[in-house]
C-alpha positions as CSV (number, residue, x, y, z in Angstrom):
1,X,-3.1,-16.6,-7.9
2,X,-2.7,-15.5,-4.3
3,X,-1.5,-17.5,-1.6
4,X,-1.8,-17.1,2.0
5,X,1.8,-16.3,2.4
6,X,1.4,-13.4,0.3
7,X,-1.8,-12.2,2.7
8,X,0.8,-12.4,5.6
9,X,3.5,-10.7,3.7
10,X,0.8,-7.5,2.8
11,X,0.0,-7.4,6.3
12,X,3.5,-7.4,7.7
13,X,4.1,-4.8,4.9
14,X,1.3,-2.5,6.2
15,X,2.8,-3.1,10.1
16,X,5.9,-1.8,8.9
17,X,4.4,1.7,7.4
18,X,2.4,2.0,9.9
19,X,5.3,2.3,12.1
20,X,7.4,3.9,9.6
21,X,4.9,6.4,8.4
22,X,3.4,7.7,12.6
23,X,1.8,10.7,11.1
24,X,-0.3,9.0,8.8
25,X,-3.8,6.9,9.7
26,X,-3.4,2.9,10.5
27,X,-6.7,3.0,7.7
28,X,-5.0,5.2,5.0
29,X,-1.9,3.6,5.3
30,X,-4.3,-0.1,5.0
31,X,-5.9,1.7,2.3
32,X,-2.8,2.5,0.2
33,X,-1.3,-0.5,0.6
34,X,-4.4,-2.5,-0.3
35,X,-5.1,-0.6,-3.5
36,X,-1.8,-0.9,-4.9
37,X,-2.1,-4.1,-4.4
38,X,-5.0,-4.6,-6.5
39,X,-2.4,-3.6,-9.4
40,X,-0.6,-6.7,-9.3
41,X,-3.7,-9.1,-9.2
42,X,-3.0,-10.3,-12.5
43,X,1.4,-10.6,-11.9
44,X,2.3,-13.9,-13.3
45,X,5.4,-13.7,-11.1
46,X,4.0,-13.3,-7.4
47,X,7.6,-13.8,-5.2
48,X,8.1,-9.8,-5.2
49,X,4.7,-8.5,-5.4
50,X,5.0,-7.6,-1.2
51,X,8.5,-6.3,-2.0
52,X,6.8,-3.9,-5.2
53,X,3.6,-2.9,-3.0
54,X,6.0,-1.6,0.0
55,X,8.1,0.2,-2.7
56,X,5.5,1.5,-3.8
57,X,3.4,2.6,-1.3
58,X,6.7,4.1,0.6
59,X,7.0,6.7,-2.2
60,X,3.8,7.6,-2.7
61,X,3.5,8.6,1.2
62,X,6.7,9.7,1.0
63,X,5.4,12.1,-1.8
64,X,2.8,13.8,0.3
65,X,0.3,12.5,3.1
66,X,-2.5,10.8,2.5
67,X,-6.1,11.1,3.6
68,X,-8.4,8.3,4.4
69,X,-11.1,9.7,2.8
70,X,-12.1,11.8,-0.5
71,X,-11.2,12.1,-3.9
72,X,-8.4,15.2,-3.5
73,X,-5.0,15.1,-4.6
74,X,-3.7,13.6,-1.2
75,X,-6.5,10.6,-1.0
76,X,-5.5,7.0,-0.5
77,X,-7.1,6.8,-3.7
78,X,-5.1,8.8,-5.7
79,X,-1.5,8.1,-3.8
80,X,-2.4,4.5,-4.9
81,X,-2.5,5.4,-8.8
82,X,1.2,7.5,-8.2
């Protein structure tokens, strides 16, 4: 189950990329984040899930950029799979 802290903690995560990541679109990054999110809807455990989505979604940019839209190899839709 997700609380409201976790919400705030995905948001703050997405602020930080954002930043981190200037080259890349606010909504890809939003995107990205969000989706591999969705992976951990079922984690029993939830105190790391914003620690495991930034860590996540930091090497799949890392990796290559990421495009809002599409289904290519550099969509936020397949960088969320990585």
């Amino acid at each position: 189950m997700r609380d409201n802290n976790e919400s705030v903690q995905i948001d703050q995560v997405i602020e930080r990329l954002v930043v981190r990541f200037p080259a890349e679109s606010p909504a890809a990054v939003e995107l990205l984040v969000r989706r591999i999110h969705e992976r951990f809807a079922d984690a029993r455990v939830r105190d790391f899930v914003p620690l495991l989505v930034e860590k996540a979604a930091r090497q799949a940019v890392g990796i290559s950029p990421i495009a809002v839209t599409g289904e290519g190899p550099h969509s936020a839709q397949t960088m969320a799979t990585i």
